[in-house]
MARBA-3410 file (N, C-alpha, C, O; in Angstrom, 1 decimal):
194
46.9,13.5,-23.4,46.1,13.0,-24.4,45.6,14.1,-25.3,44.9,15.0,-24.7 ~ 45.8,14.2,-26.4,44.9,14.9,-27.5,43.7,15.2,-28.3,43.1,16.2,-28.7 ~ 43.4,13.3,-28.3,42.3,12.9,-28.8,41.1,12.5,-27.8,41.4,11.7,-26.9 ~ 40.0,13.0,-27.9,38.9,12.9,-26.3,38.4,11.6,-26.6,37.8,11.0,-25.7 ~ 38.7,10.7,-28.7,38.2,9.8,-28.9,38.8,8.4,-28.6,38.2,7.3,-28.5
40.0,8.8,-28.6,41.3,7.4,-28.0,41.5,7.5,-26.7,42.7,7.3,-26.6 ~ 41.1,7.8,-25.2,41.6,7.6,-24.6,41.9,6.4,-23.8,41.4,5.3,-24.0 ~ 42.8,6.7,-22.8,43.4,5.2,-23.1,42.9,4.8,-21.0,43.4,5.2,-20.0 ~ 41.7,3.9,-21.2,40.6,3.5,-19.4,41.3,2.5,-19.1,41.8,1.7,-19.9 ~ 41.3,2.6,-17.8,41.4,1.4,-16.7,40.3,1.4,-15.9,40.1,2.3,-15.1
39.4,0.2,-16.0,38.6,-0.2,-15.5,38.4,-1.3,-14.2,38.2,-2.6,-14.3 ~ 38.5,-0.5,-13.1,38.7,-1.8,-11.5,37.7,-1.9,-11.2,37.0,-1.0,-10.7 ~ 37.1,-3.1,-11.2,36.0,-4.1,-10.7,36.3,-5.1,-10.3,37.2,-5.9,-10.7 ~ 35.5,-5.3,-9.2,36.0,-7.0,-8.8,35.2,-8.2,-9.2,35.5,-9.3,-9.0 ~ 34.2,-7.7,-9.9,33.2,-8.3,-10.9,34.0,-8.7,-12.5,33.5,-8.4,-13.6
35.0,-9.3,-12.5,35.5,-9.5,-13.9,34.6,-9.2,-15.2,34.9,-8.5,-16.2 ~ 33.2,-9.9,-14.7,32.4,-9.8,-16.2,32.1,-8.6,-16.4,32.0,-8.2,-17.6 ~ 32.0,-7.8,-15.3,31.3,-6.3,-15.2,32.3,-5.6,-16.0,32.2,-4.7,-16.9 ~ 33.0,-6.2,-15.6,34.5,-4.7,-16.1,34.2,-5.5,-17.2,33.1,-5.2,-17.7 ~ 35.0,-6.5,-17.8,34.7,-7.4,-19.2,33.7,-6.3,-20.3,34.0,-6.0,-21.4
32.4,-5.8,-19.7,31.5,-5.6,-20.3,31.9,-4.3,-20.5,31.8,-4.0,-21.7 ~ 32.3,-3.3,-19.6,32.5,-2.2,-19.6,33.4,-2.3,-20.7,33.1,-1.4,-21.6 ~ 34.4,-2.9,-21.0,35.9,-2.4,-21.9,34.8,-2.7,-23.7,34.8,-2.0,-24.7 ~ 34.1,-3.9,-23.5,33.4,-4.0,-24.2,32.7,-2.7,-25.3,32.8,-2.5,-26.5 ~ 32.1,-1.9,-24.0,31.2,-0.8,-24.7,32.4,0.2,-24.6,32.0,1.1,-23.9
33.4,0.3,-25.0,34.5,1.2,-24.7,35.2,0.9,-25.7,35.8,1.8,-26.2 ~ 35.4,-0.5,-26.5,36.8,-1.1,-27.0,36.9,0.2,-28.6,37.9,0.8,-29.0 ~ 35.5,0.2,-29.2,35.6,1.2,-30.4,36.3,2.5,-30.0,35.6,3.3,-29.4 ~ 37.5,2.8,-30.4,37.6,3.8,-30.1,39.0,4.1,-28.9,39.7,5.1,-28.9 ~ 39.0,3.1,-28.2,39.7,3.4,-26.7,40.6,1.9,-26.4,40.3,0.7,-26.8
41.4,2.2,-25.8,42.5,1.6,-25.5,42.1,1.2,-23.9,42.4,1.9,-23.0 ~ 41.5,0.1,-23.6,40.8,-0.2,-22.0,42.3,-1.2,-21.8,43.1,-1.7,-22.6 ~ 42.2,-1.2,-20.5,42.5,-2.2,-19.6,41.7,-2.1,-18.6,41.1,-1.2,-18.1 ~ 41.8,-3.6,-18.5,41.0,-4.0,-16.6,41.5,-4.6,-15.8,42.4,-5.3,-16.1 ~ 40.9,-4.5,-14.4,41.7,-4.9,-13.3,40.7,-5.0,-12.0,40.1,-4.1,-11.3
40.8,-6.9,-11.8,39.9,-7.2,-10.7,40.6,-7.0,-9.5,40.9,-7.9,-8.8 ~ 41.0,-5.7,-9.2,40.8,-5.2,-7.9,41.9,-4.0,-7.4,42.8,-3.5,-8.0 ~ 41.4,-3.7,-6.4,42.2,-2.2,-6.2,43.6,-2.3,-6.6,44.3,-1.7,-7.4 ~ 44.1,-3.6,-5.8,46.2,-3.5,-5.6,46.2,-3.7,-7.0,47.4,-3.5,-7.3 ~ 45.3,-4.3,-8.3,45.8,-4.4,-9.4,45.7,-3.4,-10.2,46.3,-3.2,-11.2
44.6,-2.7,-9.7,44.6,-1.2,-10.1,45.9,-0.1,-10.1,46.4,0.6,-11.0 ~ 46.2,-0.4,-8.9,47.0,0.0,-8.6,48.3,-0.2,-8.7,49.1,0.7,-8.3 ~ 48.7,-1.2,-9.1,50.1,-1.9,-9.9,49.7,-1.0,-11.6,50.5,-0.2,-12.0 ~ 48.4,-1.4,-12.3,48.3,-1.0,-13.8,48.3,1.0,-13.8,48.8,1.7,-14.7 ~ 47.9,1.4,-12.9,47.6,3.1,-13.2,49.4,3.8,-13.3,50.3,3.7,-12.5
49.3,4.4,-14.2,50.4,5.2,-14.9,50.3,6.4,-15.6,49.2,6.5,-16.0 ~ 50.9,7.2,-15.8,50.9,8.5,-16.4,50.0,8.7,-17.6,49.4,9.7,-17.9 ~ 50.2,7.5,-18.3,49.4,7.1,-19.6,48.2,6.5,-19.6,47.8,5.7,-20.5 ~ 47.3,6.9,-18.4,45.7,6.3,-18.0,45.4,7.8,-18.1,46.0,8.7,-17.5 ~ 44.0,8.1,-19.3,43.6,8.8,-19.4,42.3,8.8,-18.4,42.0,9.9,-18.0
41.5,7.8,-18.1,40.5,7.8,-17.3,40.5,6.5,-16.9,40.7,5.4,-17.5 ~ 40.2,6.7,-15.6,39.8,5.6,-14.7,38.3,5.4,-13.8,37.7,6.0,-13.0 ~ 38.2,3.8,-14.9,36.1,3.6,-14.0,36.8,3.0,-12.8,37.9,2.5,-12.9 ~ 36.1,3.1,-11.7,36.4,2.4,-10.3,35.4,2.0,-9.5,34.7,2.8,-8.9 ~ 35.3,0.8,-9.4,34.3,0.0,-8.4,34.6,0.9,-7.1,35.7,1.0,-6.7
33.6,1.4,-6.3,33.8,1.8,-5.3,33.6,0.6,-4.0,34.1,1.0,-3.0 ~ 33.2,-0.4,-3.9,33.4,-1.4,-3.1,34.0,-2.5,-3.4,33.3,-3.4,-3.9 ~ 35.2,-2.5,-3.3,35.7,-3.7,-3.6,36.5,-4.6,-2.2,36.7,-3.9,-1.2 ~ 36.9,-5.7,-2.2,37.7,-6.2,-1.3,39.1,-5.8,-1.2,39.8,-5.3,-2.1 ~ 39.6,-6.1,0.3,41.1,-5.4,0.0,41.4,-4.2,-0.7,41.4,-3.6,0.4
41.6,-3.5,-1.3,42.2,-1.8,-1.3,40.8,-1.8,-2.0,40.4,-2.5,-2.9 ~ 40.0,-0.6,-1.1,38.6,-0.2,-2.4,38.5,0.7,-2.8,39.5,1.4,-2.6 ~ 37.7,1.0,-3.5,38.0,2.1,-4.4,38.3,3.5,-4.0,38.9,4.3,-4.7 ~ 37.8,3.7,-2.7,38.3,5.0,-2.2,39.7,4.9,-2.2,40.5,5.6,-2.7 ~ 39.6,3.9,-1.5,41.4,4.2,-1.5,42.3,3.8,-2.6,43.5,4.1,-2.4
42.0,3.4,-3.4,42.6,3.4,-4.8,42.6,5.0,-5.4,43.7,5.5,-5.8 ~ 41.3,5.6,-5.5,41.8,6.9,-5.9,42.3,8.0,-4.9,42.5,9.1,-5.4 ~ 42.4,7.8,-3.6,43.6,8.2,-3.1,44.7,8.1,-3.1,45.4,9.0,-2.8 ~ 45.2,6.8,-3.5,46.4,6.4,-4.0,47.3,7.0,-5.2,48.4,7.5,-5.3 ~ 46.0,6.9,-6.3,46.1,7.7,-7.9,46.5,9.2,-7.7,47.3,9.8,-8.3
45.8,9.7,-6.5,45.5,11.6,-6.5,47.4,11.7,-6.0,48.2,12.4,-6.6 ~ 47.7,11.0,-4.8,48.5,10.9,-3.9,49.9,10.8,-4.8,50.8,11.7,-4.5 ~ 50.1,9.9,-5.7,50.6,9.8,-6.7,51.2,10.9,-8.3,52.1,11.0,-9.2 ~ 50.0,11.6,-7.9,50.5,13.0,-8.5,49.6,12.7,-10.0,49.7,13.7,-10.8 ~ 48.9,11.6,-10.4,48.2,11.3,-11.8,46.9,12.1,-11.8,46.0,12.1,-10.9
46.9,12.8,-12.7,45.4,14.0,-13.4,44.5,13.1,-14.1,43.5,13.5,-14.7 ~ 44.7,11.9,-14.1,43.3,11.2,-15.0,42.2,11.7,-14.4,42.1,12.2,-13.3 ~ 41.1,11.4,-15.4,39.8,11.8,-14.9,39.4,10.3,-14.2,39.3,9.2,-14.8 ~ 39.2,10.7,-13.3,38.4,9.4,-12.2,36.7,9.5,-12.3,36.1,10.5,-12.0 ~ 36.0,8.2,-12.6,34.6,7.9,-12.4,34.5,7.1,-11.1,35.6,6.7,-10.9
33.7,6.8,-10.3,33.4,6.0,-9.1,32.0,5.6,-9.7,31.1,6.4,-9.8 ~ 31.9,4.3,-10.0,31.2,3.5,-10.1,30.9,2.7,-9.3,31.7,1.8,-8.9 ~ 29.1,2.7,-8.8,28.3,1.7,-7.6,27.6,1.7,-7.5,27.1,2.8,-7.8 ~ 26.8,0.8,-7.0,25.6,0.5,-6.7,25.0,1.0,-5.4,23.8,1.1,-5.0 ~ 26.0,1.3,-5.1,25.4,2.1,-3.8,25.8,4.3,-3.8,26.8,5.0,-4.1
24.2,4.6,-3.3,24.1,5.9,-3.8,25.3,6.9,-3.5,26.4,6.5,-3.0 ~ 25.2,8.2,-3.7,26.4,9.3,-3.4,25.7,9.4,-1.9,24.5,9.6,-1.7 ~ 26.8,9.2,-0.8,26.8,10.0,0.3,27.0,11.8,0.3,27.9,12.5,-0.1 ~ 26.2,12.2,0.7,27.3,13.3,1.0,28.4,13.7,1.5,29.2,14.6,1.2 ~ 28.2,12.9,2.1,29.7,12.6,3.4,31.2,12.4,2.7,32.4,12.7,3.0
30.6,11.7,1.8,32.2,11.0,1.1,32.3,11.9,-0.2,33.1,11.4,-1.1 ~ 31.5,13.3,-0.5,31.5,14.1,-1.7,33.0,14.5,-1.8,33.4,14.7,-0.6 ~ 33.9,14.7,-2.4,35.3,14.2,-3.0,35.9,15.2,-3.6,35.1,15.8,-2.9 ~ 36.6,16.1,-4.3,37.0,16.6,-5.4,38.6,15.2,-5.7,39.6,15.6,-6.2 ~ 38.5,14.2,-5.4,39.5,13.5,-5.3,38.9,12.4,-7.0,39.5,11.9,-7.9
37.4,12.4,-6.8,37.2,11.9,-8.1,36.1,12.8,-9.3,35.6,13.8,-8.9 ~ 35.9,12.5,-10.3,35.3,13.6,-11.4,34.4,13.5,-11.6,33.8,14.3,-12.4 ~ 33.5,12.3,-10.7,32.5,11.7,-11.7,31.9,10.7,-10.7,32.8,10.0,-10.2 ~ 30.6,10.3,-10.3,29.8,9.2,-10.1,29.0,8.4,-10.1,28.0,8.7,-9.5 ~ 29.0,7.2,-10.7,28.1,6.8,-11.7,27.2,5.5,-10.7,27.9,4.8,-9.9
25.9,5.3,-10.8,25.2,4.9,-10.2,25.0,3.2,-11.1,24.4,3.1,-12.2 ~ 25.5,2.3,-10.6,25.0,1.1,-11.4,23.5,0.5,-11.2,22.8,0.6,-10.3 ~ 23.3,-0.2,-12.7,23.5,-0.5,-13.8,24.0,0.6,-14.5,23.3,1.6,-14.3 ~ 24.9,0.7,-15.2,25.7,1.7,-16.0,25.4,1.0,-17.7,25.6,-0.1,-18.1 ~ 24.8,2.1,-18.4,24.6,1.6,-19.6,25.9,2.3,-20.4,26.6,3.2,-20.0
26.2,1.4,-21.9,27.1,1.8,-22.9,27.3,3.4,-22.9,28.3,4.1,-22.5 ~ 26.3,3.8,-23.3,25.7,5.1,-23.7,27.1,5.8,-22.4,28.3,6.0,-22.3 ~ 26.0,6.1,-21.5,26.9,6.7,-20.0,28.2,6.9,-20.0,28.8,8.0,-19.8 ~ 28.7,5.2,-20.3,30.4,4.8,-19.9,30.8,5.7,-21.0,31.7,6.5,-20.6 ~ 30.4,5.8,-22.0,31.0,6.7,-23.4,30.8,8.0,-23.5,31.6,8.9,-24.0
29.9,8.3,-22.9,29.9,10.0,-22.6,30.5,10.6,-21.7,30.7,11.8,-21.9 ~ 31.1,9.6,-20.4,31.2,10.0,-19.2,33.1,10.0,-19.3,33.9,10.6,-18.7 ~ 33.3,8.9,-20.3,35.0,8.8,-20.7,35.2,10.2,-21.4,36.0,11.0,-21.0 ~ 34.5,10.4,-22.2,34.3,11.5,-23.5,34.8,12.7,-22.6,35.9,13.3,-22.9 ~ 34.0,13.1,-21.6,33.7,14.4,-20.9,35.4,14.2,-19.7,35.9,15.1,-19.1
35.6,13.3,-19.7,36.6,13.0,-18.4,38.1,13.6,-19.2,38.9,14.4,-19.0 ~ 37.8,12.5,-20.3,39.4,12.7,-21.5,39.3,14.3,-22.0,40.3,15.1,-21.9 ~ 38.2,14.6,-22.4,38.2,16.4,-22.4,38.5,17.4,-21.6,39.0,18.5,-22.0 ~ 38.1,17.0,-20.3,38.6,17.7,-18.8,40.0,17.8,-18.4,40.5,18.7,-17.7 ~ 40.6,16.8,-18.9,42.3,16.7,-18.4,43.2,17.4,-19.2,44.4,17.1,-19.2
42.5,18.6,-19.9,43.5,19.6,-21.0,42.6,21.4,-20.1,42.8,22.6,-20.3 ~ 41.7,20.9,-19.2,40.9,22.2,-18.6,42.1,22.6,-17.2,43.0,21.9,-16.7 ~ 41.7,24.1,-16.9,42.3,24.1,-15.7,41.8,23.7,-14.4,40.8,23.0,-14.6 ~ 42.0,23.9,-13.2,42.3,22.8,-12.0,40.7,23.5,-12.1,39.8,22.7,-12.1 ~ 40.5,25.3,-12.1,39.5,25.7,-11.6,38.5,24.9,-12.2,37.7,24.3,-11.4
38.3,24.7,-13.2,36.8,24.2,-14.4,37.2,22.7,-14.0,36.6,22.0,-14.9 ~ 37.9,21.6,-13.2,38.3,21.0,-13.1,36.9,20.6,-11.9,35.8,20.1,-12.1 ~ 37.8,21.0,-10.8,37.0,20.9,-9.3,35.4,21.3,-10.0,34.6,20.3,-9.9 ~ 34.9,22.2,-10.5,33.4,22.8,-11.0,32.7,21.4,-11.6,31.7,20.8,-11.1 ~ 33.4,21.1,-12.5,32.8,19.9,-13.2,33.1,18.7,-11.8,32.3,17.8,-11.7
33.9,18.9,-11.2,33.5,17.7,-10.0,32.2,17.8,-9.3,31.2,17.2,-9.4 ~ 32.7,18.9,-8.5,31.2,19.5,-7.9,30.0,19.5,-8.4,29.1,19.2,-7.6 ~ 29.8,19.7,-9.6,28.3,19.9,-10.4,28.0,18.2,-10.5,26.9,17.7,-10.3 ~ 28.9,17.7,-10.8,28.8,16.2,-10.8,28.3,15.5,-9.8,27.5,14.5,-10.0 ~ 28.7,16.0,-8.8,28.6,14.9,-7.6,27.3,15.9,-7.5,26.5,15.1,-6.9
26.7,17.0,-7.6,25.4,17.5,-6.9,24.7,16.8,-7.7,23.8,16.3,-7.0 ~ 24.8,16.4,-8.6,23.5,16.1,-10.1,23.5,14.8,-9.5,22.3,14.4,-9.1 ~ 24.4,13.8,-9.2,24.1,12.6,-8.5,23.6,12.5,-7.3,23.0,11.5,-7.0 ~ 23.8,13.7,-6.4,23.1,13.6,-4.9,21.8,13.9,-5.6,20.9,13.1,-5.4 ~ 21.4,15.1,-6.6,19.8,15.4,-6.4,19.3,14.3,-7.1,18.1,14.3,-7.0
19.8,13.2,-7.8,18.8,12.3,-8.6,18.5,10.9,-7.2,17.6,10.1,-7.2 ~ 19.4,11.0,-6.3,19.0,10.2,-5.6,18.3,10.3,-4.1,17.8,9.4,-3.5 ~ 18.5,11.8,-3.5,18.1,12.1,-2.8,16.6,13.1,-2.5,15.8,13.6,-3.4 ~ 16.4,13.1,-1.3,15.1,13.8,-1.3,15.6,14.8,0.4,16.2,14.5,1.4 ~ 14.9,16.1,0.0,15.6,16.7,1.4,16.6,17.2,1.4,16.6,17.5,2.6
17.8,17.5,1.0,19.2,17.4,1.2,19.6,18.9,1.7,20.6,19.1,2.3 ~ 18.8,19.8,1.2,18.8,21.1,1.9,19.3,21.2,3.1,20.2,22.1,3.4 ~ 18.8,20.2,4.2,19.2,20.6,5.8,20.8,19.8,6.2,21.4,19.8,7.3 ~ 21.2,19.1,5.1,22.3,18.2,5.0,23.3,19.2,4.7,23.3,19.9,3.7 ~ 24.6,19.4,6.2,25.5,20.3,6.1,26.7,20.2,5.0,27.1,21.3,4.5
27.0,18.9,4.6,28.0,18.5,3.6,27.1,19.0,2.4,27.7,19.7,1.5 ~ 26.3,18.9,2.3,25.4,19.3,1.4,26.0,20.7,1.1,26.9,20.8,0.3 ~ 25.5,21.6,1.7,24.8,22.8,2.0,27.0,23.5,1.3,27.4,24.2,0.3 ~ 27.5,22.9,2.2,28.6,23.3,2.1,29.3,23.3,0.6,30.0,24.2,0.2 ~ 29.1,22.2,0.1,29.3,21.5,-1.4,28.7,22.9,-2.2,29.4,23.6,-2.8
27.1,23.2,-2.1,26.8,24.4,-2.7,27.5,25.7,-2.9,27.4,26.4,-3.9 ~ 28.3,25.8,-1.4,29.2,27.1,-1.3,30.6,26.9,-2.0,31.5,27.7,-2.4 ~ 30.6,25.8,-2.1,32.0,25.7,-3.1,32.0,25.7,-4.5,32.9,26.0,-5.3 ~ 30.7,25.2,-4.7,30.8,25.4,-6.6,30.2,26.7,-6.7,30.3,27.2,-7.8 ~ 29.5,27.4,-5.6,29.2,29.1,-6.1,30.6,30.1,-5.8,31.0,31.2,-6.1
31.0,29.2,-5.1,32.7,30.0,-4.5,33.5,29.9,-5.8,34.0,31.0,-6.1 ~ 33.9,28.9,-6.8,34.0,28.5,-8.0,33.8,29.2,-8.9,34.7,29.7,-9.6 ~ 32.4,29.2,-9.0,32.2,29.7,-10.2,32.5,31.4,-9.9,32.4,31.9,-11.1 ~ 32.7,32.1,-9.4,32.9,33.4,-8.9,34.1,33.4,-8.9,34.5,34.1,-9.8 ~ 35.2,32.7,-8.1,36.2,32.7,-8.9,36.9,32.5,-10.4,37.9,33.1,-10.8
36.3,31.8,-11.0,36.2,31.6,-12.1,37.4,32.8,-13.6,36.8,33.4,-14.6 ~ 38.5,32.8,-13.5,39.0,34.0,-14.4,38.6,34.4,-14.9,38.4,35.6,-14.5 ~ 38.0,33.9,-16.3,37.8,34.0,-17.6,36.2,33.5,-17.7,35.7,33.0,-16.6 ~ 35.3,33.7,-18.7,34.1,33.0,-19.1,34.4,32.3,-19.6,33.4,31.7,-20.0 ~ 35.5,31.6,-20.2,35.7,30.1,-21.0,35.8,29.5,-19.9,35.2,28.4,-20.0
36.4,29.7,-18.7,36.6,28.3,-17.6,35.1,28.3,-17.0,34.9,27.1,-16.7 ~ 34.3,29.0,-16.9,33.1,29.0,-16.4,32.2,28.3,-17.3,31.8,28.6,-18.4 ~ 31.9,27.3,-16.6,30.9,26.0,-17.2,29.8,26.7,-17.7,29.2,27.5,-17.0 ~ 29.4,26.4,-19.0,27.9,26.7,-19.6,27.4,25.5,-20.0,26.6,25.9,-20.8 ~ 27.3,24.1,-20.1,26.7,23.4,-20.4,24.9,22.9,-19.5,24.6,22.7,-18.3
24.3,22.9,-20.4,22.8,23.5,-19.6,22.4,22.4,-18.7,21.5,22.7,-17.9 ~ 22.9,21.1,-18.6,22.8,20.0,-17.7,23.4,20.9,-16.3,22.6,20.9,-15.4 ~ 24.7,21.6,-16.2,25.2,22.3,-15.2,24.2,23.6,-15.0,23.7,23.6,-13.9 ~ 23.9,24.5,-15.8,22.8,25.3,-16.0,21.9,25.1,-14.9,21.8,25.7,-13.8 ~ 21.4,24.0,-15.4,19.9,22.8,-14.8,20.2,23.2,-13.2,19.6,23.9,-12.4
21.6,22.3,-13.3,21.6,22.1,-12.1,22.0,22.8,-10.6,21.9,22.5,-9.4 ~ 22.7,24.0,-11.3,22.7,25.2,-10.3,21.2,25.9,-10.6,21.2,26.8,-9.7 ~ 20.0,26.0,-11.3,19.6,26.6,-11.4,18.6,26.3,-10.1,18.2,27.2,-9.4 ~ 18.2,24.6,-9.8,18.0,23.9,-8.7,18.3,23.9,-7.9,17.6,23.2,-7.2 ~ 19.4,24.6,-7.4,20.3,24.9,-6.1,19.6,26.0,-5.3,20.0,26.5,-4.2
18.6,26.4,-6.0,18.0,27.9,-5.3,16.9,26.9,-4.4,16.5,27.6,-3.5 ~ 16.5,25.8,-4.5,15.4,25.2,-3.7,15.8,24.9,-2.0,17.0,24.8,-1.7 ~ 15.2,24.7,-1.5,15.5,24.0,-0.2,15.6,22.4,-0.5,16.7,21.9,-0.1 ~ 14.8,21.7,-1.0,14.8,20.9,-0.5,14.7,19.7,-2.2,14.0,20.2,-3.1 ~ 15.1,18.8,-2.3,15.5,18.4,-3.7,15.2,17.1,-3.9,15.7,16.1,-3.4
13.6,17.1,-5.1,13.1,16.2,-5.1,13.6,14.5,-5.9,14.1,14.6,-7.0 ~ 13.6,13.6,-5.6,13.8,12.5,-6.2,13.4,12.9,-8.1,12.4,13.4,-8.6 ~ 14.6,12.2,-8.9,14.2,11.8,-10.3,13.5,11.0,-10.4,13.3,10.3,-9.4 ~ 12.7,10.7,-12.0,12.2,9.8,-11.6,12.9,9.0,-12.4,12.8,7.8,-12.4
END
């Protein structure tokens, strides 16, 4: 993909209207398809899916295992995991890019496509970074404590392992939301947003 403004979503929900709504706040601009459920996800995902929203609980194949299927498959789209239910630690991923806490407003779905279709021309390194920083900023907005939390703790050592790796200062994330949120990483213990 070229353009960060055409890209071309697949949206798996098993909520029809939900996805419905999603391609909705997406259609200016982007080429959506949707798909009430993992195996149909997974019949629609192809080389030419620039990003993929994904219901993380769904019936029959769920969304985990749908974007294991996509990674498995050898496809670089940028993956969102979309749900209502919070970020585990446990299940923290470099397998998806992105996770989004429902209710999911327009605004979000369009920023979070934006930043996904822009990522899939970055290297693998600034790749995993933007995963990582992602999935922290969703653990600290929902959790409290997470300091003594070993997947935690560990997650921290990989995006400072990262960034230290890092080649160049162009692959090295400067966006101050990331800024933010390593700058918070020096705390113990990580208070709820509000």
């Amino acid at each position: 993909m070229t353009d960060a403004d055409a890209a071309r979503v697949l949206v798996v929900d098993d909520e029809p209207k939900l996805a419905e709504m999603y391609a909705l706040y997406l259609a200016d601009g982007h080429d959506v398809q949707c798909a009430s459920s993992g195996t149909e996800g997974a019949e629609l995902i192809d080389e030419t899916v620039d990003v993929c929203l994904i219901d993380r609980r769904m019936p029959g194949m769920s969304g985990d295992e749908l974007v294991e299927a996509i990674r498995e498959r050898g496809y670089d789209c940028g993956i969102a995991m979309v749900s209502a239910i919070d970020l585990d630690p446990d299940i923290v991923s470099t397998l998806f890019d992105a996770y989004l806490i429902k209710p999911v407003d327009g605004e979000t779905l369009k920023q979070t496509v934006a930043e996904l279709s822009t990522l899939s021309s970055q290297s693998d390194a600034v790749r995993k970074q933007y995963a990582l920083l992602q999935q922290l900023s969703t653990l600290q907005e929902v959790a409290v404590g997470l300091g003594a939390n070993d997947t935690y703790v560990e997650l921290l050592d990989r995006v400072r392992h990262l960034r230290e790796e890092s080649e160049t200062p162009a692959e090295r994330l400067s966006d101050s939301s990331f800024a933010a949120v390593l700058d918070d990483l020096n705390g113990d213990t990580v208070q709820r947003r509000p």
